[in-house]
NUDO-346742 format. One line per 5 residues: for each residue x, y, z of C-alpha. Coordinates in Angstrom, 1 decimal, always signed. Layout:
N
X/Y/Z; ...
This chain:
281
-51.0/+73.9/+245.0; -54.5/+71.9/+244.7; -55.9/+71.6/+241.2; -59.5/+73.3/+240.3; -62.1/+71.7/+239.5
-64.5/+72.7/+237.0; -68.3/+71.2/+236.8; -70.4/+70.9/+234.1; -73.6/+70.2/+233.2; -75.1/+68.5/+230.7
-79.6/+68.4/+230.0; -81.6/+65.5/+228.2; -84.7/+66.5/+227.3; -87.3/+64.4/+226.0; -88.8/+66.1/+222.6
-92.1/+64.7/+221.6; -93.1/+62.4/+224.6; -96.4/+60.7/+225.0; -99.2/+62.9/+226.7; -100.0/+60.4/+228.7
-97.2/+59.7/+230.2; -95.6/+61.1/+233.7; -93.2/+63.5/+232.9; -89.7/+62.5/+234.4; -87.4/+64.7/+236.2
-84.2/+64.7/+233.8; -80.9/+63.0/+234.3; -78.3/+65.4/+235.2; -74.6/+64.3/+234.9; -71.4/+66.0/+236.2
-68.3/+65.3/+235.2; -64.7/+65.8/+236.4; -61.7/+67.8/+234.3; -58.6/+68.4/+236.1; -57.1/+71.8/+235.1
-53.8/+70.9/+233.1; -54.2/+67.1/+232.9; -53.5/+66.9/+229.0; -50.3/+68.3/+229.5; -48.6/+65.7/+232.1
-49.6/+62.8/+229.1; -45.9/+62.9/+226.7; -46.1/+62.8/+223.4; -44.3/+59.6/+220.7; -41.7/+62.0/+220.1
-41.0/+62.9/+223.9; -40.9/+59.4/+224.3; -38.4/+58.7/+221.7; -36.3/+60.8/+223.0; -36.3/+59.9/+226.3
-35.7/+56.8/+225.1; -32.8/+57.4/+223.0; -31.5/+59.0/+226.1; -31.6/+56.5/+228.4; -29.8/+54.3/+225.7
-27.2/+56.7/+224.8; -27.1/+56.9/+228.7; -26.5/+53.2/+229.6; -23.7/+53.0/+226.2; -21.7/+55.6/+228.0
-22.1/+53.4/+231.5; -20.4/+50.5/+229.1; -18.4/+52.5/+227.6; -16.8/+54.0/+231.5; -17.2/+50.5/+232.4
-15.2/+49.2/+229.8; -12.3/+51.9/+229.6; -11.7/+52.0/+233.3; -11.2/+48.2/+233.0; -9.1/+48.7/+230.2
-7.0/+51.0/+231.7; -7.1/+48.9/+235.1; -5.6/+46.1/+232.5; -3.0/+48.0/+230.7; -1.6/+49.0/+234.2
-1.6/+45.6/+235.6; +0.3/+44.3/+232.0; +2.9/+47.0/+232.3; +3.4/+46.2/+235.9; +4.4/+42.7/+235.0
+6.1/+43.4/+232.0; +7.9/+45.6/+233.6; +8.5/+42.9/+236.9; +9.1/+40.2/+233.7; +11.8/+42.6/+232.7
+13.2/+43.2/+235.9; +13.8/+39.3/+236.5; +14.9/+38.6/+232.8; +17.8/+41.7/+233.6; +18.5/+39.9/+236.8
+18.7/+36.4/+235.4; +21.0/+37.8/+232.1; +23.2/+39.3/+234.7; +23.2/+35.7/+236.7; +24.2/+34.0/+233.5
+26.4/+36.2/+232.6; +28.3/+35.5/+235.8; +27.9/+32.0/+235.5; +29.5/+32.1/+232.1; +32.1/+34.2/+233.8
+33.0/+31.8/+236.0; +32.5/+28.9/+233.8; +35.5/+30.6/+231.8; +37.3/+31.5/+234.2; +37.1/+27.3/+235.7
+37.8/+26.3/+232.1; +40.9/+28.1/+232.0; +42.3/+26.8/+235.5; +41.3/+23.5/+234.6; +43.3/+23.6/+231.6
+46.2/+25.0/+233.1; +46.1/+21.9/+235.3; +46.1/+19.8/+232.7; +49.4/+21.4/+231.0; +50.9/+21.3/+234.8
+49.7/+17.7/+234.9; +51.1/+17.0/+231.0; +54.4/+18.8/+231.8; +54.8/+16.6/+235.2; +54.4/+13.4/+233.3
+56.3/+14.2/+230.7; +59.4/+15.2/+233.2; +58.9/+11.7/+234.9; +59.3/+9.9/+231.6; +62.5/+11.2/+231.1
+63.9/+10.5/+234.8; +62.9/+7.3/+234.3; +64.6/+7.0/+230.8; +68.3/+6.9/+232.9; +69.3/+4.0/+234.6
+70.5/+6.6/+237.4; +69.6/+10.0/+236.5; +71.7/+13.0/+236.4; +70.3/+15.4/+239.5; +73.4/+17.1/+239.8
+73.7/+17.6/+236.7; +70.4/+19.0/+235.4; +69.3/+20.6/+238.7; +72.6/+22.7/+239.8; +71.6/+24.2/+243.3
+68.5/+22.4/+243.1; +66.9/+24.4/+240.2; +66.6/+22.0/+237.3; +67.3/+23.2/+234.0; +65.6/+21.7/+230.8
+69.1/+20.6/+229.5; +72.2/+19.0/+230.9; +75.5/+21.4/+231.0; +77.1/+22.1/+227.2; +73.7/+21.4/+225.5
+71.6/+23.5/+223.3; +68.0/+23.5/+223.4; +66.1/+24.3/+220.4; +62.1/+24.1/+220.9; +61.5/+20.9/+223.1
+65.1/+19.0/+222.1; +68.1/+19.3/+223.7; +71.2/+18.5/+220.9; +75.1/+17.5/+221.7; +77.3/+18.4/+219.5
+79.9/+16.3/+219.5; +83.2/+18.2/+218.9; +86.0/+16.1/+220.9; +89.0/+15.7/+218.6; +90.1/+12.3/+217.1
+89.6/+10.1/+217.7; +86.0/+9.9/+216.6; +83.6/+7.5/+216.0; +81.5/+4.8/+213.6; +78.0/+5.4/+212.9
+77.0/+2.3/+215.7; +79.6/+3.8/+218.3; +77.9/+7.5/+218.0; +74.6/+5.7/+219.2; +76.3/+3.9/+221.6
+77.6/+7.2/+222.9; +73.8/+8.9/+222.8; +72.1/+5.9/+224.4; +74.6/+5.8/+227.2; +73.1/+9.3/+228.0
+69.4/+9.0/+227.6; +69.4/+10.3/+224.1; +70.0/+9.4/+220.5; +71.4/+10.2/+217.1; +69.5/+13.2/+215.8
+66.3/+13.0/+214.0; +65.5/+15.8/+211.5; +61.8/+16.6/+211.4; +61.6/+19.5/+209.2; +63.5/+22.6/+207.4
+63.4/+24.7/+210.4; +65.5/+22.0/+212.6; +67.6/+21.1/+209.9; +68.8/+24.7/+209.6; +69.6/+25.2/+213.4
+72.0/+22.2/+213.4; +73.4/+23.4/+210.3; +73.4/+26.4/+212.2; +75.8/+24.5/+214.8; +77.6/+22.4/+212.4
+81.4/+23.6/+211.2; +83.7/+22.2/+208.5; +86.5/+19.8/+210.3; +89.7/+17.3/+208.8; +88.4/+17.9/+205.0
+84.8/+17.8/+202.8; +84.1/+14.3/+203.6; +83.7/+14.2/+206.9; +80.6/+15.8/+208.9; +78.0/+14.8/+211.8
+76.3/+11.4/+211.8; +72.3/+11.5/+211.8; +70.0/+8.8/+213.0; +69.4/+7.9/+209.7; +70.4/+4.4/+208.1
+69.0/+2.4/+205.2; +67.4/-0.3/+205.7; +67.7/-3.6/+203.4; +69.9/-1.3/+200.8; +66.3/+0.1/+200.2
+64.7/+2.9/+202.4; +66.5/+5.4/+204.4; +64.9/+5.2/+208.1; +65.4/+7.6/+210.7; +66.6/+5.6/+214.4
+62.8/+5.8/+215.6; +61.3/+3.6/+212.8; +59.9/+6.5/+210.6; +61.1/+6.2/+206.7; +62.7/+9.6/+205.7
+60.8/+12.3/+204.0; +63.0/+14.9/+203.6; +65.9/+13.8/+201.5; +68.1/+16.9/+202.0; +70.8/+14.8/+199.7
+73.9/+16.3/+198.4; +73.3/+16.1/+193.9; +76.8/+15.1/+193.1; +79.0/+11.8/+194.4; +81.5/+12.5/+196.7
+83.1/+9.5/+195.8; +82.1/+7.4/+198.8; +78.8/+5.5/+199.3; +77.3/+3.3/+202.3; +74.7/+2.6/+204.3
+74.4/+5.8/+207.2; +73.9/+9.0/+207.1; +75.9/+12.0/+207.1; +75.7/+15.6/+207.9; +78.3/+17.3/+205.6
+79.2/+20.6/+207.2; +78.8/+24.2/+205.0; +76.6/+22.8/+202.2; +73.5/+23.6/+201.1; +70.4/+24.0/+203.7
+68.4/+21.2/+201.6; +71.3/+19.4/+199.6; +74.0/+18.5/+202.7; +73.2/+14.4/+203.1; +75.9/+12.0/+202.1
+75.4/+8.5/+201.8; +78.9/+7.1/+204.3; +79.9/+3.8/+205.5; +78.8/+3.3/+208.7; +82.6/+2.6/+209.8
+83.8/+5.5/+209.0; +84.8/+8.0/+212.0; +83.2/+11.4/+212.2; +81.7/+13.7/+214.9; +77.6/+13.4/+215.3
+75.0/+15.0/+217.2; +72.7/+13.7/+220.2; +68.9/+14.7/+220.8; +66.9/+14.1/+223.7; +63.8/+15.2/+225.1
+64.0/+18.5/+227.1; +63.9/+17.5/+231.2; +61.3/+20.3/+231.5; +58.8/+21.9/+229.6; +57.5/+25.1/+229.6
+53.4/+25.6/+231.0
């Protein structure tokens, strides 16, 4: 739609001009108002607002920016935490194998060692006879840890020498033992000196017993036949009436009081030890 135009006119007139004078047409000017054009002009406050819009308009721009590419980063972090977790899982499970196995390596390995202990062992005592005894500790080639008419208790083997008279000294006893890969008995502890007592029985009358690996040495210290001094001292309180330099086993006595002090001449029974042939894995 075209705007009207309005014209308007506007008169000088010259009041109180000279007579002589020419009189002069007057000036007429026009001038030019488009209908409506105050109205397209804004006001402060329509420009503050419009302002304040456009501001409010570009924050929330920043605002979308900024929470999309928050969001964009949560995802991504949760996606590799979530990968991060995955791989930790798998490498705990991984470990936990390897432990596993570790364990399981351990064990075989130390199982060989006891087979490897055990074989050793059972060469040191073959090689402890001058001609060892297959027959006679492997009957129908299954070797036993003791020879025939020997007891094991733990990892010894004991003879009990019960052959009627006669017997013998203390120093024929070891003869005896030696000749056999073994020698007079060496008590350790309480729990060994009960099983022989165990396997010890009253014979010819209360002086005689079992002869022990046990002698004095220098009419001081009693020492057992592999150099260690005796700690024990499982000696009978009262005399007997006899006295030397060996010891004896008296049979039926007290567990910790059954020692007697004999000369090493006398004749009595005794008891070998040796090592078992085989021990157990």
């Amino acid at each position: 739609m075209e705007e009207e135009i309005h014209y308007s006119t506007v008169v000088f007139k010259d009041v109180g001009a000279a007579p002589k004078e020419k009189k002069e047409d007057p000036t007429i000017y026009s001038e030019v108002k488009p209908s409506g054009a105050a109205s397209t002009v804004p006001t402060d406050g329509e420009a503050a607002a419009c302002s304040h819009f456009h501001l409010l308009a570009v924050c929330l721009g920043i605002l979308c920016v900024l929470l999309v590419a928050s969001i964009g980063a949560i995802i991504y972090f949760s996606v590799v935490m979530i990968e991060q977790k995955a791989n930790l899982s798998e490498l705990a499970a991984e470990n936990e194998q390897l432990i596993k196995e570790r364990n399981i390596l351990e064990l075989e390995m130390e199982h060989l060692n006891r087979v490897t202990y055990n074989l050793n062992w059972t060469l040191s005592i073959i090689l402890g006879f001058n001609s060892f005894p297959v027959h006679d500790y492997c009957p129908d080639k299954v070797c036993q840890p003791c020879l025939k008419d020997w007891i094991q208790f733990e990892e010894k083997c004991y003879l009990f020498y019960n052959e009627k008279s006669p017997w013998k000294t203390w120093q024929a006893s070891q003869k005896y033992c030696r000749n056999i890969a073994a020698d007079l008995v060496v008590i350790d502890s309480l729990h060994e000196q009960e099983f022989i007592s165990n396997h010890t029985e009253y014979y010819f009358d209360n002086y005689h017993g079992y002869w022990l690996g046990l002698r004095k040495k220098e009419n001081k210290d009693w020492v057992w036949i592999d150099g260690r001094n005796d700690t024990l001292g499982y000696w009978i309180r009262e005399s007997l009436g006899q006295s030397g330099c060996c010891g004896l086993m008296i049979p039926g006595r007290n567990l910790t009081a059954s020692w007697d002090p004999a000369n090493c001449v006398m004749q009595n029974k005794f008891i070998c030890e040796s090592n078992v042939l085989i021990r157990s894995n």
